[in-house]
N, C-alpha and C positions, 0 to 999 in steps of 0.2 A: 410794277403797276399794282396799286391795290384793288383790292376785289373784295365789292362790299355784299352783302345776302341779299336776298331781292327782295325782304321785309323784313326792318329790324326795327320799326314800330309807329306809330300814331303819333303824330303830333297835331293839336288844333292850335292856332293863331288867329290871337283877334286883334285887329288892328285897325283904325280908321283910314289908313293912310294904304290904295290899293298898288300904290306901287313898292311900296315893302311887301306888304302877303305875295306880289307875284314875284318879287325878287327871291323871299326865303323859299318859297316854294320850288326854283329853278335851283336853288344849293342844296336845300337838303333832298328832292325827289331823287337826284342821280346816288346820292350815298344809301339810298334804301330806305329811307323814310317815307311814309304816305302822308302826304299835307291834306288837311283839313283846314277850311277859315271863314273868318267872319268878319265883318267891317263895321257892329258893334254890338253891343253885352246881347239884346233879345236875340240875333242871330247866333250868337256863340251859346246863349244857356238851347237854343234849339239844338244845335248841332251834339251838344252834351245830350240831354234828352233823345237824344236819335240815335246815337251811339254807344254812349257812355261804355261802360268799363274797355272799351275796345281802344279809349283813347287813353294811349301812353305819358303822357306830357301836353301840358298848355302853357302859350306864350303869350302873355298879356301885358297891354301897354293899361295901365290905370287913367290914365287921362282920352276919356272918348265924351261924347255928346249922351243926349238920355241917360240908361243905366250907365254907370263908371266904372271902370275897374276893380276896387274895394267893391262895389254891391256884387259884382260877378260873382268875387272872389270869396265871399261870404256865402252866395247860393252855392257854388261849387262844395264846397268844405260840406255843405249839408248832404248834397247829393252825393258826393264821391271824397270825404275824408282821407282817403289815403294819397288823391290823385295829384302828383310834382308839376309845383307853377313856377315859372321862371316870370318874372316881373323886369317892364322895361321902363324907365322915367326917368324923365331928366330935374325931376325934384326934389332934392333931399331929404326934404320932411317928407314926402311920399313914399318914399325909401323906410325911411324909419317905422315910421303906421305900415308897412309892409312888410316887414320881418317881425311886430310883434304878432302880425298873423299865420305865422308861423305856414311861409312859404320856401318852396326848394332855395329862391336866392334869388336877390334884387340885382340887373346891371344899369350902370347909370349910363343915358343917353349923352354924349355919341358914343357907342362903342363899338370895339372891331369884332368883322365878322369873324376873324378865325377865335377870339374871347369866346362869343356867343357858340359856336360849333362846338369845341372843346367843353362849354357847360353842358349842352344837351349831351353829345355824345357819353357824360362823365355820369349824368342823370340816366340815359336810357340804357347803359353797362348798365347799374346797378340795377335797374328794373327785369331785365332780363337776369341775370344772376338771381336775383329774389324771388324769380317765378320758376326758374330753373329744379325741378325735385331730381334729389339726388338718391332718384328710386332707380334703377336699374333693370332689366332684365335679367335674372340668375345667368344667359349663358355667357351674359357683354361685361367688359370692366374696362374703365377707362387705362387707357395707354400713351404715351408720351411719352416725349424725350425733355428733358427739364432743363434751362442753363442758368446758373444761378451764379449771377454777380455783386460781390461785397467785396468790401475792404479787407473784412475783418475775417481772416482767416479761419476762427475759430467759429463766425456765425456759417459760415459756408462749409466745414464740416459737420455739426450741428443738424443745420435743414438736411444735406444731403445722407447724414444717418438715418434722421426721419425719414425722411420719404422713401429710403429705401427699405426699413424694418417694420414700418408703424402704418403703409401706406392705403390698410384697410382693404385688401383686395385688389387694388392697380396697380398695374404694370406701369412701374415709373424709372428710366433711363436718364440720372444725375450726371452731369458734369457741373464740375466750381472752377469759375477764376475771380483774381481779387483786383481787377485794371478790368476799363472800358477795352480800351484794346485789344487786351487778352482775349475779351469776349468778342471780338470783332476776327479775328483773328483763326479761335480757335471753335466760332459757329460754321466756317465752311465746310470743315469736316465732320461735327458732331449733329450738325442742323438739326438745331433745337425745333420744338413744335410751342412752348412756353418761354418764358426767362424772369427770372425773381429776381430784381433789380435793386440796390441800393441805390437812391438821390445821390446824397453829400460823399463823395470819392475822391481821392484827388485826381489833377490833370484832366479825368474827362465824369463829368457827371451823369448821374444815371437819365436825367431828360437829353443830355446832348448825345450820349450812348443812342436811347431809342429813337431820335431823328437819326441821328448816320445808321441805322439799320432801317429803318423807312425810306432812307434815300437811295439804296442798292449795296450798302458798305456788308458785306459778312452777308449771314443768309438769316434774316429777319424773322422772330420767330411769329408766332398766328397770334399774339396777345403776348402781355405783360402784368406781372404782379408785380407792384410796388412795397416793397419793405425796407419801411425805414425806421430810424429814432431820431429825424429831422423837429424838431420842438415848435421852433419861431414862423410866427405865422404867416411870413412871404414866403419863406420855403417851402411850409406845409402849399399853401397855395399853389406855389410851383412846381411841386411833385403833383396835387389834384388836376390840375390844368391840363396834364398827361393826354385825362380822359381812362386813366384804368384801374382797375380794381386797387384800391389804396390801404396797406394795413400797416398800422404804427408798430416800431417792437417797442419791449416783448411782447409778443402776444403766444394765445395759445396753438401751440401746431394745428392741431383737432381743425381750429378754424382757419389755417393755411392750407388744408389738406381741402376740408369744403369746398374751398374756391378754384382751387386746381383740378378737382375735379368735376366742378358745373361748370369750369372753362372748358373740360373734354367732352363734356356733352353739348356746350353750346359750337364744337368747332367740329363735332361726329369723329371725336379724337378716341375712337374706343376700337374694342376687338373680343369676336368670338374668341371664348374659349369651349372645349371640348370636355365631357364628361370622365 
């Protein structure tokens, strides 16, 4: 069974249509999310106004009566510049005038609710990671056990030297295998609290991996890093669709290390240590 935190963040939705805001509200309130909504733009710039930075993400359909979606989306940008909009519409060219405004991402109308879940959850990861300081108390240092599956033999010794020499002060407990399997296999015994996942594998990939460890297979760990050198852009997609922290290789350790360790602070994967 999964077990979500009993706030992992704000969402406001504005929407003309009241039996959608009570539908999303019955799916995301039980994963942890606190629903916010409005049934059109004056009511949603009040709710912004009332709350503002408290609110993590907004979901707006661009076609309402009165102010419209674009007018919101323009006030918004003024008040709150940084704050991730998820656009919903079933018109194309509203799509397009919608990403040159430089929004989180447009879905086109109809689309599936598990699409729409895996966008926010994939948007409010990142908002919590980015709020996450990777300031410490001198006595705590993040702790974990790490499972790290690739193909590629030599990237999996690679990470698992870093993390063990380079790891900046955290107590980090590696294991590597290069099969989904393997990592299925050999989490009962090592039970990871992370796992650094290759996509592109053969015989089982790294998203069919993290669903059989979601569905009871091996012992799941508490989060996933995705690292990959997946290129093309359905792929890319299909590793994002995840919903977890996503980093292309190569990249720099320094910033694998970052995330591995605001994933032990966001999961209280740490531990006194003594003078």
């Amino acid at each position: 069974m999964t077990l979500y935190p009993s706030h992992r963040g704000t969402i406001l939705i504005i929407d003309q249509e009241p039996n959608l805001l009570w539908f999303m509200a019955r799916v995301f309130q039980p994963k942890g999310y606190e629903i916010l909504s409005a049934a059109n733009g004056m009511e949603g710039l009040k709710q912004i106004q009332e709350y503002g930075a408290k609110i993590d993400l907004m979901i707006l359909d661009p076609e309402m009566p009165g102010m419209g979606g674009l007018e919101i989306l323009k006030s918004v940008h003024k008040m709150h510049p940084s704050m991730p909009i998820i656009m919903l519409t079933a018109h194309a060219e509203k799509r397009k005038e919608c990403l040159t405004l430089g929004i989180e991402a447009v879905m086109a109308k109809p689309y599936s609710l598990e699409e729409l879940y895996h966008r926010v959850d994939s948007v409010m990861e990142r908002q919590i990671l980015d709020k996450s300081a990777v300031i410490l108390d001198p006595n705590v240092i993040p702790c974990a056990r790490i499972l790290i599956v690739d193909d590629e033999q030599q990237v999996c010794e690679l990470l698992s030297e870093a993390l063990f020499e380079d790891s900046h002060g955290a107590d980090f407990k590696v294991q590597w295998v290069t099969s989904g399997e393997e990592a299925l296999r050999v989490s009962k015994e090592f039970v990871p609290d992370l796992a650094i996942v290759d996509i592109r594998m053969p015989r089982m990939w790294g998203d069919e991996l993290i669903q059989r460890f979601k569905s009871g297979e091996g012992h799941c760990p508490r989060d996933f890093v995705i690292y990959t050198s997946v290129t093309e852009s359905r792929e890319i997609d299909r590793a994002k669709k995840l919903g977890h922290k996503f980093i292309a290789k190569p990249t720099d350790l320094d910033i694998l290390l970052e995330v591995l360790i605001k994933l032990c602070i966001k999961h209280h994967l740490l531990k006194k240590v003594t003078a």
